[in-house]
N, C-alpha and C positions, 0 to 999 in steps of 0.2 A: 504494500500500500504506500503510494505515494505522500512524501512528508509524518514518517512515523517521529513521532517525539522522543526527545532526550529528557534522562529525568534523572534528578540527584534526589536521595532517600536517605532522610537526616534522620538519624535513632541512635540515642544512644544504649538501648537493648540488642547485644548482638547478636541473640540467636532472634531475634523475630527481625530485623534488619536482614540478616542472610537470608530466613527464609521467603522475607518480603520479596528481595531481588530476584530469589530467584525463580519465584509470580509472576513477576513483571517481566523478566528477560523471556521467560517460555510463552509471553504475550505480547511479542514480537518487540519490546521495551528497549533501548539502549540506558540501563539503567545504573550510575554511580551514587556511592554510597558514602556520609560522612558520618561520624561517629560524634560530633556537638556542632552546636552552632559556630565555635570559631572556624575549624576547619570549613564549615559548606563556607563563610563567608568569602576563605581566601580560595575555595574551588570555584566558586560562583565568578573572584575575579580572572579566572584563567582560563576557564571552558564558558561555552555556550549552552544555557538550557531552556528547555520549555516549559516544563514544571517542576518546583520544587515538592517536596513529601516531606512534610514537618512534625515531629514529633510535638507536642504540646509542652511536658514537660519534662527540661534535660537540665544538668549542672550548667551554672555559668552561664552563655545567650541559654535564653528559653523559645520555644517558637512563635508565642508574641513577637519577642523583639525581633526574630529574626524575618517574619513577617514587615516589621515596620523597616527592616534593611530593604529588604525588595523592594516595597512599595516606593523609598526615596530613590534607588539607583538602578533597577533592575524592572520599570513598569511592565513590562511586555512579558514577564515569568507570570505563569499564573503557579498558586500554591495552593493544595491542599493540606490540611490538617489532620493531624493524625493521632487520638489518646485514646486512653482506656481508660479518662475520666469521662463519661461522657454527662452534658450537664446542659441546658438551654442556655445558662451567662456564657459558658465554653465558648459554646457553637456563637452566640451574638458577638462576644469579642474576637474570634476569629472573622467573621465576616465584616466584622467593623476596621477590620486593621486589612480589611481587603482579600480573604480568602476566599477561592470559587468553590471549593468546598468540604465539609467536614468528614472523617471517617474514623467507628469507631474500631479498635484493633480484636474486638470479640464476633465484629460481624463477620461475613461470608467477604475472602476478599475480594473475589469476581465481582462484588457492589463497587468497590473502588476501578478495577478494571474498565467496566462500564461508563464509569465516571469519565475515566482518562478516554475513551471511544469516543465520547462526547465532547473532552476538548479537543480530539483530534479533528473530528470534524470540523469544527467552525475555526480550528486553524487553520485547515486546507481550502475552507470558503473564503477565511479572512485574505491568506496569499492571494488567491486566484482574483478576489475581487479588487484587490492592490494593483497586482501586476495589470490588469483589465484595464485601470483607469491609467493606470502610468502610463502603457502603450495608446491611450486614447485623447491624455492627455497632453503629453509631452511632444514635440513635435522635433526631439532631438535630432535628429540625421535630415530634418527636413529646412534646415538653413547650408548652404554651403555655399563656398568661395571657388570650386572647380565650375568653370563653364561647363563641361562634359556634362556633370552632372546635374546641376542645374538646370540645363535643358531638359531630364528626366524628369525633376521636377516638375518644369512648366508642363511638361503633357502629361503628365499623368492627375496634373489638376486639373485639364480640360476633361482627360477622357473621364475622371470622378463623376463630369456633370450629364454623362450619357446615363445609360442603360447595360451598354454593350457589354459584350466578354472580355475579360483582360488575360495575356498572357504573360506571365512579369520571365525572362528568362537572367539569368546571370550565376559565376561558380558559386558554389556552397561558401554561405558566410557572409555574403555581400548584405544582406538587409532585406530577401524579398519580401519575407513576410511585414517587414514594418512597413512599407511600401502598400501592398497591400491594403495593410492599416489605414495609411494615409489616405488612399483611396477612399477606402470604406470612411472615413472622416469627413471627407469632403465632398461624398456622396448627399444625396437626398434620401438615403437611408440611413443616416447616420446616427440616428436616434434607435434604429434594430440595433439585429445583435450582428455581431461580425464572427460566424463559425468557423475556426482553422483545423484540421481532416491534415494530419502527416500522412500521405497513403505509403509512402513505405514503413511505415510504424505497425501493420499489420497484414497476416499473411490472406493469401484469397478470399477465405470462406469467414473471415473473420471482421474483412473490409466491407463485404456484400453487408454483414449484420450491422456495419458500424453506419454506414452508409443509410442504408433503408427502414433498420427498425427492424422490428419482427412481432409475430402475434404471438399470445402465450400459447406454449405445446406446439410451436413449430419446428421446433429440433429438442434433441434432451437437452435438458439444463436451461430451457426457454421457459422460465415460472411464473414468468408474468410480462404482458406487452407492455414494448420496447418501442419508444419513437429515435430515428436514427437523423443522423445529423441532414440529409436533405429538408427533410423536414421539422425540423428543429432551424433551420433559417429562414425558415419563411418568411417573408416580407424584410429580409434583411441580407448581409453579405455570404454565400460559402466559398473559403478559402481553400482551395484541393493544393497542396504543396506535394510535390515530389510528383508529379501526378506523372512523369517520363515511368514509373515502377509499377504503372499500374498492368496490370495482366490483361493480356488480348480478349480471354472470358470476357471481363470484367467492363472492357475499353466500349462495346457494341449496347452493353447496357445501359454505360454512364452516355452514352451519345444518344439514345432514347429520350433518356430523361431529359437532356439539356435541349433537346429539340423539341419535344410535348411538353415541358414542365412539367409533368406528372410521375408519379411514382407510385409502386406497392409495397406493401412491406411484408416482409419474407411470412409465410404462411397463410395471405391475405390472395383474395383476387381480384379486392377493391383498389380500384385505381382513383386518387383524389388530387388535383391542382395545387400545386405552390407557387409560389412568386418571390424568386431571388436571386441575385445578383450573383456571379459568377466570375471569381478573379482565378488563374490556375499559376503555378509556375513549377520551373524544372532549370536543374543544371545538367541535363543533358542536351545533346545536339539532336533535337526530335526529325532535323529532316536527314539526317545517318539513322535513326530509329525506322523512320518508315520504309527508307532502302533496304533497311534489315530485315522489314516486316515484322518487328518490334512494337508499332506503335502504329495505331488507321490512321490514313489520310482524312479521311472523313471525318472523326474526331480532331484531330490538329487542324481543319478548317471553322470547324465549330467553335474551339477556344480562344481564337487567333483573331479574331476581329480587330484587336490591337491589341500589339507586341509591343514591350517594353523592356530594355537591356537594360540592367546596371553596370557600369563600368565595374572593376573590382578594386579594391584600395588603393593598391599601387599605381594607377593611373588618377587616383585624385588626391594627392598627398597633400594639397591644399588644404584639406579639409584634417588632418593628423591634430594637431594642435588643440582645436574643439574638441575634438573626440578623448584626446587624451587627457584634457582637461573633465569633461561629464564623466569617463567612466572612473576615474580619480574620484572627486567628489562621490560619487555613487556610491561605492563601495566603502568608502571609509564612514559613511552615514551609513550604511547597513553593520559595519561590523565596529561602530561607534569609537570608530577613532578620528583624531584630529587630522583635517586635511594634508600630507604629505606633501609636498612637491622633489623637483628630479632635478640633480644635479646638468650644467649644461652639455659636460660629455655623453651623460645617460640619454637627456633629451634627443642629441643629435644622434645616438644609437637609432634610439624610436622612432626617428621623425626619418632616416634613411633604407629603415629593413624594410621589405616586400609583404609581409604579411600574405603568405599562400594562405591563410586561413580567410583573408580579409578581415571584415569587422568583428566576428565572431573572438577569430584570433586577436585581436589588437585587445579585446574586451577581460578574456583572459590573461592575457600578461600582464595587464593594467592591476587586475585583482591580487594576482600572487605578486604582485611586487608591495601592494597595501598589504596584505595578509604578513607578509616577511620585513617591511618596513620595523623597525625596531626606533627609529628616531623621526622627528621630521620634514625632513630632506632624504631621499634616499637618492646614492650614490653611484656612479660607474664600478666603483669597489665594492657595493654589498650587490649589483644586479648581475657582477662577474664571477660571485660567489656558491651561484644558483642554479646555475646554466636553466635561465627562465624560458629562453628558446627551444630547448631540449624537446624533443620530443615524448623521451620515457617520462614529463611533468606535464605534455601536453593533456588537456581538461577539456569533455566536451560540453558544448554550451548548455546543456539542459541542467548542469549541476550546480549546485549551489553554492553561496559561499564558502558554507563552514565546509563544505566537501572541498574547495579549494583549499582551502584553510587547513583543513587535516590532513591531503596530501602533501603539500609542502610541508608542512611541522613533522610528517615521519619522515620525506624524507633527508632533513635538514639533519635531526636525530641519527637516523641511521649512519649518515656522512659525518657527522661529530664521534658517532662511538668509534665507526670507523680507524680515524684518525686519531685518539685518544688510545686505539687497541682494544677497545672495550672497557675501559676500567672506569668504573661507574661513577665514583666520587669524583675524578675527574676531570669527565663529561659534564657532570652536574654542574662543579664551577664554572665553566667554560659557556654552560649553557645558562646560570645562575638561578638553577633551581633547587630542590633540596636532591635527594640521593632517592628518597621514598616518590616523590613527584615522577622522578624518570622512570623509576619502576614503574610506575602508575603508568602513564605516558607507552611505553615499551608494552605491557601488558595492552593496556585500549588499543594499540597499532600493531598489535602481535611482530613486535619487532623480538627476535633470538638472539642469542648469542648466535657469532662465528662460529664453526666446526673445532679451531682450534682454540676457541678458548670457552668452549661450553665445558 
């Protein structure tokens, strides 16, 4: 399940603390554990969580106060509560110092699992509605200083004001889908919804269900009807990406649809009307696909009403500078550090390389350089440290910060034991953490000892 929560479980009972974890872990949980409230406080400064699990009452911080520590520096944790005093004042002063919610440690603890199912969900509404308005809002990549592109701009804010079909074509990375966006924005649908369909993200029989929906008991495992994303955009935009991977089955159907507007959905032999807009894009070369016989003519005249190329980075390096500036900013506001900047050997590193990844690429390296910044400037000397270009760190874009975040910190680790020989203390110094921390650290990134010094 996409966006599973991390979770630190403050007890200081240890045998119900380990048996807790290891609830939560077998519930798919990445769950760490601290034994008082001083320790979560300096865990909380070092790792990222989404919930904390608070004992009520422990020596020293109690989980009031350490409630009231979140609530000042950490708003975005939610915390549950956790005693085996269970009392009405309990429960009110936890929720008064801001807990989502109470559990006692006699109840069944699949009620607290439930619990956490329930914050995961309206995290995963809460991102997706985030990222929605960002892309909806922000009109980042749509100012630029390349004429090239520019002129992409200007027509694809003409073609916005049509009806027609768009085919956005350029390599992987370049921006189609915010393009897209842009469209869908400056459309007269722009008040619907804008549906994005990866069609290489699922295999044949799986893109037919994704696509059309299906009635309940039209295949096993159909337990209840399914509206599928054609029809799920109706009166609004569908974005088909990758659409070069779609299968020739597949290709004869979707060119039905786009010619009648109408669809059925898998087990049905009702045929019902939609009305929506149609943007497609591919990094393939679709007119070597139909020599191939890879891909219909007939569909490829269908999506192509107007074609729009994006150049790829490296032809509009004009634009480096903006870019490297928003995705700076960005990242350092998601992972709440102070804005860094780049030395000007570093700068003229970035602002020279080709980016085979284009924007994608530039977006990444941008993050693992915030993510490994340790001061604020970072340097020709800490970005030659890293080999950030490397491909064995390359990150693909669908992952998230802290998933940058904790590829780099292993393999920054690993490279420090490395060269320390393995010798833990140190490592430690060198990395200025305790001796138990790197265990810690080592353990959560399953990093070993060498052969020869295990």
């Amino acid at each position: 399940m996409a966006g599973r929560l991390r979770l630190l479980l403050v007890d200081d009972e240890e045998e119900y603390r380990n048996l807790l974890q290891i609830i939560l872990e077998r519930s798919g949980y990445t769950t760490d554990t601290a034994e008082n409230g001083k320790l979560a406080i300096q865990m909380l400064s070092e790792y990222d969580y989404d919930v904390v699990l608070t004992d009520m009452r422990m020596n020293g911080i109690d989980g009031l106060q350490l409630l009231d520590y979140i609530g000042n520096l950490h708003k975005d944790i939610k915390c549950i509560v956790i005693t085996a005093y269970a009392s009405v004042e309990n429960a009110v002063e936890a929720m008064k110092k801001g807990a989502f919610s109470y559990f006692i440690k006699s109840n069944d603890p699949q009620e607290l699992v439930l619990n956490l199912h329930n914050l995961e969900k309206m995290k995963n509404l809460s991102d997706q509605n985030t990222m929605l308005k960002n892309s909806l809002t922000k009109d980042n990549f749509m100012e630029s200083q390349s004429p090239e592109f520019q002129k992409v701009l200007d027509y694809a804010f003409k073609v916005a004001k049509t009806n027609a079909n768009v085919l956005i074509l350029g390599e992987s990375g370049v921006g189609k889908e915010v393009l897209a966006r842009y469209i869908h924005k400056c459309s007269e649908r722009r008040d619907e919804i804008f549906m994005p369909v990866n069609c290489h993200s699922f295999s044949d029989a799986l893109l037919e269900a994704e696509l059309y929906g299906y009635e309940k008991g039209s295949f096993t495992g159909a337990q209840e009807k399914r509206i599928g994303r054609f029809e799920a955009s109706d009166k609004g935009t569908l974005f088909l990406d990758e659409i070069g991977e779609i299968p020739l089955l597949n290709q004869s159907k979707i060119l039905r649809n786009i010619e009648h507007k109408e669809i059925e959905r898998i087990g049905s032999n009702k045929s019902f009307k939609i009305d929506f807009r149609l943007i497609c894009a591919t990094n393939k070369n679709l007119d070597a696909e139909i020599k191939n016989k890879n891909f219909r003519e007939d569909l490829y005249y269908r999506i192509s009403t107007f074609i729009i190329e994006i150049p790829p980075l490296r032809e509009r390096k004009e634009d480096l500078r903006a870019m490297i500036s928003y995705f700076t900013e960005k990242a350092c506001a998601e992972l709440k550090k102070r804005v860094i900047s780049f030395d000007d050997p570093l700068m003229d590193v970035l602002l020279n390389y080709d980016y085979p990844g284009n924007v994608r690429e530039l977006k990444n390296i941008i993050e693992r350089m915030v993510v490994l910044a340790e001061k604020e400037k970072f340097t020709l000397q800490d970005f030659s440290q890293y080999d950030i270009f490397s491909s064995s760190l390359f990150i693909a874009g669908s992952e998230s910060l802290r998933d940058v975040r904790e590829k780099a910190e292993r393999y920054h680790i690993m490279r420090m034991l490395e060269k320390n020989q393995y010798n833990i203390e140190q490592t430690a110094l060198v990395l200025q953490i305790t001796s138990r921390q790197l265990y810690n650290k080592m353990h959560q990134y399953n990093i070993r000892f060498s052969k020869t010094n295990s």
